[in-house]
C-alpha positions, -999 to 999 in steps of 0.1 A, spaced: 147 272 7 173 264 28 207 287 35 228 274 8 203 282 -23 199 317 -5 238 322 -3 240 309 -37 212 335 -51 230 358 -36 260 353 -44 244 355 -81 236 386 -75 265 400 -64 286 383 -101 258 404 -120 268 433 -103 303 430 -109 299 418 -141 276 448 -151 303 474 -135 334 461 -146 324 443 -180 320 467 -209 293 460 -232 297 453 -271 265 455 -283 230 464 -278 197 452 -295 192 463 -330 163 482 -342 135 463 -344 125 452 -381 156 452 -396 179 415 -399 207 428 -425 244 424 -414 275 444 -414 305 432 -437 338 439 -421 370 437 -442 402 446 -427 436 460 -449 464 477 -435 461 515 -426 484 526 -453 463 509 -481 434 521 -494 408 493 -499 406 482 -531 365 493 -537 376 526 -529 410 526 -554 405 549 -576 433 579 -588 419 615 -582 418 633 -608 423 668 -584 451 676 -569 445 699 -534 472 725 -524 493 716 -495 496 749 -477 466 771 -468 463 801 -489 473 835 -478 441 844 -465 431 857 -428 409 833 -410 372 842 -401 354 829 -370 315 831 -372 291 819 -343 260 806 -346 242 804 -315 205 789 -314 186 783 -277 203 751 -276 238 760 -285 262 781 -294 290 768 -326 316 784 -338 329 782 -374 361 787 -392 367 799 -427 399 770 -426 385 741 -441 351 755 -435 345 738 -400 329 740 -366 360 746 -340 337 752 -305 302 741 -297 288 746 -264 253 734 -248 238 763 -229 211 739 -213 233 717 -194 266 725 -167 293 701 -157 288 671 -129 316 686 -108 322 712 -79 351 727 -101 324 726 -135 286 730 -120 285 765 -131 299 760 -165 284 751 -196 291 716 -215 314 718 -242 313 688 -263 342 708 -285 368 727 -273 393 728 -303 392 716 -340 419 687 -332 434 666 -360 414 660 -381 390 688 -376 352 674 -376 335 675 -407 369 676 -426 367 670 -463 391 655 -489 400 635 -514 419 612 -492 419 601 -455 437 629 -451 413 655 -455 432 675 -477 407 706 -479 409 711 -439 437 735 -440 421 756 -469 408 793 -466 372 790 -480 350 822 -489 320 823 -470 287 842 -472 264 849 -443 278 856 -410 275 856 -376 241 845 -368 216 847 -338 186 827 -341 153 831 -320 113 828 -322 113 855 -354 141 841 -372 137 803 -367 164 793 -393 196 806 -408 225 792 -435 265 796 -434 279 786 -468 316 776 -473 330 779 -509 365 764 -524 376 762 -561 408 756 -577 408 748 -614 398 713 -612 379 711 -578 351 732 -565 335 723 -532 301 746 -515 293 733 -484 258 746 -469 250 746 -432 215 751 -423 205 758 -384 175 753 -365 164 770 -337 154 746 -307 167 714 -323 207 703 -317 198 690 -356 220 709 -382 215 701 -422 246 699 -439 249 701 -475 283 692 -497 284 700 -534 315 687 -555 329 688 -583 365 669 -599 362 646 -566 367 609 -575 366 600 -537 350 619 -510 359 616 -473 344 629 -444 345 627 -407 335 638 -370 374 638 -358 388 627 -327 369 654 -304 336 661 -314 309 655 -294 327 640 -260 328 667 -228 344 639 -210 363 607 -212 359 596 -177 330 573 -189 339 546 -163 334 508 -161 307 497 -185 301 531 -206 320 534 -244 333 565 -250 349 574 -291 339 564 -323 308 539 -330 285 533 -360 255 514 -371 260 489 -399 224 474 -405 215 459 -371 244 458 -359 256 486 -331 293 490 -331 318 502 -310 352 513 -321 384 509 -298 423 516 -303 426 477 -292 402 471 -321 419 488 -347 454 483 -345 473 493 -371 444 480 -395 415 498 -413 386 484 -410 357 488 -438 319 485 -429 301 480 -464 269 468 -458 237 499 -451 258 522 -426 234 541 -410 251 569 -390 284 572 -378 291 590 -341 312 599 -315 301 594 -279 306 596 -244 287 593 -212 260 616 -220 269 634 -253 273 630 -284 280 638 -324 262 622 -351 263 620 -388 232 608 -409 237 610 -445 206 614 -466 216 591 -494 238 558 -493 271 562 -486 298 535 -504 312 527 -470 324 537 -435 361 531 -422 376 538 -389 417 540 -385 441 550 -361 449 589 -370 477 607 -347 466 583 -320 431 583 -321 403 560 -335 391 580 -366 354 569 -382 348 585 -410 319 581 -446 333 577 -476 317 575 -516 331 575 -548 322 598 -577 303 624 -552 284 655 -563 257 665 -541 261 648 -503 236 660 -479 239 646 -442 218 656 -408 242 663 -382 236 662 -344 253 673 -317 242 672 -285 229 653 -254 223 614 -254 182 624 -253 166 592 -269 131 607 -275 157 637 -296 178 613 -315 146 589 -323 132 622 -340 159 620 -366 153 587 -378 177 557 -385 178 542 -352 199 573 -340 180 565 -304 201 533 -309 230 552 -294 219 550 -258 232 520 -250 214 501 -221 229 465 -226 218 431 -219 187 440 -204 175 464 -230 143 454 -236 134 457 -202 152 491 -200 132 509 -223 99 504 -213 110 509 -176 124 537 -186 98 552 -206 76 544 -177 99 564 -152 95 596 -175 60 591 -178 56 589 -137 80 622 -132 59 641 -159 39 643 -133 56 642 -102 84 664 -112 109 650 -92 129 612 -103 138 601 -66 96 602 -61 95 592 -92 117 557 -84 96 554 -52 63 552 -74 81 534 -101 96 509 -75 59 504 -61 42 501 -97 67 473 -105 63 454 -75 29 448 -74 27 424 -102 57 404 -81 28 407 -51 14 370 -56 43 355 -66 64 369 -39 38 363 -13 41 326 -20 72 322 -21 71 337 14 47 313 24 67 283 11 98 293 33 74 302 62 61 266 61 96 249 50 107 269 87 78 254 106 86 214 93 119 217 102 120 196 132 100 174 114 124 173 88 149 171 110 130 135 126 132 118 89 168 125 85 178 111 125 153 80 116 160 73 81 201 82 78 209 51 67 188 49 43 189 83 16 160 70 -8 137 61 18 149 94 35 141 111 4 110 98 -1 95 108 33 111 143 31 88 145 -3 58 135 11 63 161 42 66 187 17 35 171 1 11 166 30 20 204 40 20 220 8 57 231 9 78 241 -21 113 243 -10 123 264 -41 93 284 -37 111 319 -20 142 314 -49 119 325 -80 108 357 -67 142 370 -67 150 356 -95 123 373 -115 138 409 -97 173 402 -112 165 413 -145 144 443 -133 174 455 -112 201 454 -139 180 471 -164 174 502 -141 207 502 -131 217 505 -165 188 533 -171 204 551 -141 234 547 -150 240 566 -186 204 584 -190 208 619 -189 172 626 -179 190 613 -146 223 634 -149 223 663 -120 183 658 -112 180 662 -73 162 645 -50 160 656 -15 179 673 14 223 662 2 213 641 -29 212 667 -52 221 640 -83 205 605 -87 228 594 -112 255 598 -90 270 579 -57 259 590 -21 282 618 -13 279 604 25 271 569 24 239 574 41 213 559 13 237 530 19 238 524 52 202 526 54 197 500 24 221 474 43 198 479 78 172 474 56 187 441 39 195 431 77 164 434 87 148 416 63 170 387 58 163 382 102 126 389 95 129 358 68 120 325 78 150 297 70 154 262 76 192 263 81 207 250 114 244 256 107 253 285 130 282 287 101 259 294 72 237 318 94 267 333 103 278 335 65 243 347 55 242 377 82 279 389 73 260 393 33 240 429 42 277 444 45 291 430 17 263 441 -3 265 477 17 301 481 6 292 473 -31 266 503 -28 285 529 -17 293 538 -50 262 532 -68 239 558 -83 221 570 -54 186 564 -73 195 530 -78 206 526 -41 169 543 -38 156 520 -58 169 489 -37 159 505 -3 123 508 -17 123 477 -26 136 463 10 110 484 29 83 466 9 96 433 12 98 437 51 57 450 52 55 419 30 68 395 57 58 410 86 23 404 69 30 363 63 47 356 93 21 366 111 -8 344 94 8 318 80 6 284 102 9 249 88 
């Protein structure tokens, strides 16, 4: 393969990367075994949609009544949640078993909810509005503290006028971010809830190619909710809504309800993308709420493709299984940079064969070249014949000329979907490696991972053969290690581990065929 189908590969290469880090995806692959489809309808945000039209026959109190508010924390090993007797909702929730990605935040603990915002999560109401989250409820229970002997515990919310009555049940479980949540109503034509602007984010520095706010999934369909998306329209997801959820990076909230819910809508509420469930005629709605970290193998336990929330992209079904693979390796490793070494090893030996012939094929394209080089001086002025001699060359010698493209071709794929893994998996977030690379899932805080991957890629790109005379082109070619150096630099270091694996291998590998391969 001569310079130009190697600049152009590479050049490849470098669009994916680009395209991966500055191209937000939409949508992921849909659980397997399902096929149905979401139906969208848009109205205006002051409308309600005409399915859902129906008068109440309550009407809520506008001002809270004169009662002092109650704060009650729950705290489990996994979190701690507080609660407030206005509209009955969580207002803080904090994970004790994971600290912030920053020198100013490593010694604090996550919060994925620092205040109830507008509206609070959870809210309840007749209307979009929520009417019942500025309501005093009674509660019974209290502050709770759960632990080996006392595995579960219940909060109950209570709220009754003369023609509404709403008891809402919250039921906690140690060691699980899961929380049962139970809503029985009465005189509700229409019941609303959400999980409000806040819940479940600790950050919304997501960065290129990582969704952070609202998203749901409607049958197969993943979906991601944006401002740009909304507008100053409604839009109405009818068709088997799954969960609904608030994301970021690594965190989210999630809301599963138990039965069928009449639809989901997200809208544009005090400047933020609101998604919220909504039924008509309610009396007993039971959900599972999570709240927590972006853990497939947690949110798979749940059910209704909840793991469906980690996003990995295109390359998704490669993702996974590598993935699943890398945790299996580190189970018993114990640390994810060896863990990408191995992993990086395990996945190129299948490449071995087909990598070692393409090697071969550019070893022997090198060695014809003056050869080559004879047919084109002797035959110039006449292509076809030209043509037909270079053909039989690459016959009579057994040369492939494409032969060194498919290799890394086949790698393309492989390297975007454990980019992706490294890129939002929190198995990755803050796990150290070695010596200054404390976190693999973050960039090389000095360039050294980096700078050894582009000697690497130097060194093997001199160590391959090529059949390229323009000084130009080689030029061109050399000049490529430090463009590709600059584009790592801020990279997660395990991917930038990943790569420099990768080149140390491939230089063994052609140290090993230059040496006995003769034409």
């Amino acid at each position: 393969m001569d310079k130009k189908a190697v600049l152009a590969i590479v050049l490849s290469i470098g669009v994916l990367v680009l395209y991966q880090y500055f191209v937000v995806p939409k949508q992921t692959p849909a659980p397997a075994g399902q096929t149905s489809r979401a139906t969208v309808s848009n109205v205006p945000a002051t409308q309600t949609p005409t399915s859902m039209a129906t008068a109440p026959a309550a009407v809520l109190p506008k001002g809270a009544a004169p009662v002092p508010e109650h704060i009650i924390t729950i705290e489990t090993d996994q979190y701690v949640a507080r609660f407030s007797t206005v509209g009955g909702v969580p207002d803080y929730w904090m994970l004790k078993k994971y600290k912030g990605d920053t020198k100013e935040t490593k010694n604090q603990n996550v919060v994925i909810l620092s205040t109830a915002g507008t509206p609070p999560p959870l809210a309840v109401g007749l209307t979009s509005d929520f009417d019942t989250s500025h309501l005093n409820f009674s509660y019974t229970g209290g502050d709770l503290k759960l632990g080996k002997n006392n595995p579960e515990g219940t909060l109950t919310f209570e709220y009754s006028t003369g023609q509404a009555f709403i008891k809402r049940t919250y039921t906690f479980h140690n060691g699980q971010y899961r929380v049962d949540l139970k809503d029985e109503v009465k005189g509700f034509p229409m019941y609303n809830i959400t999980l409000g602007p806040d819940f479940g984010i600790y950050s919304r520095q997501g960065g290129r190619g990582v969704h952070v706010g609202p998203l749901l999934l409607s049958g197969t369909n993943r979906i991601e909710v944006t401002p740009k998306k909304l507008d100053n329209t409604t839009v109405s997801y009818t068709e088997d809504v799954k969960w609904i959820a608030q994301e970021d990076k690594y965190f989210c909230a999630a809301l599963l309800p138990k039965s069928r819910m009449d639809e989901a809508q997200a809208f544009m509420q005090n400047g933020n993308p609101i998604i919220t469930f909504k039924t008509k005629n309610p009396s007993v709605e039971e959900f599972a709420l999570y709240a927590g970290p972006k853990s497939e193998g947690k949110l798979a336990a749940l059910g209704s493709g909840l793991q469906y929330i980690v996003d990995y992209g295109f390359f998704s079904i490669i993702s996974r299984p590598i993935f699943w693979l890398l945790k299996l390796i580190n189970s018993g490793v114990g640390n994810y940079g060896w863990s990408i070494i191995l992993l990086t090893i395990l996945i190129r030996i299948p490449f071995l064969p087909i990598v070692a012939k393409g090697q071969k094929s550019m070893k022997k394209l090198q060695m014809v070249q003056p050869m080559m080089n004879e047919i084109r001086q002797k035959y110039k002025k006449d292509p076809q014949r030209m043509q037909r001699e270079t053909m039989e060359l690459y016959k009579k010698h057994k040369v492939n000329p494409m032969g060194g493209c498919l290799p890394m071709l086949l790698q393309i794929p492989v390297f975007f979907a454990l980019y992706k893994v490294l890129l939002i998996s929190i198995e990755l977030r803050g796990a150290p490696f070695a010596l200054w690379i404390t976190d693999l899932s973050l960039k090389d805080p000095y360039y050294v991972l980096p700078i050894i991957m582009g000697i690497t890629m130097f060194i093997q790109q001199k160590m391959t053969p090529t059949s390229a005379a323009n000084p130009a082109q080689q030029k061109l070619m050399l000049f490529m290690p430090v463009i590709f150096t600059f584009m790592f630099l801020n990279f997660a270091s395990g991917l930038v581990l990943y790569w420099l694996v990768n080149n140390l291998l491939s230089i063994t590998q052609q140290a090993y065929i230059n040496r006995k391969v003769t034409v």
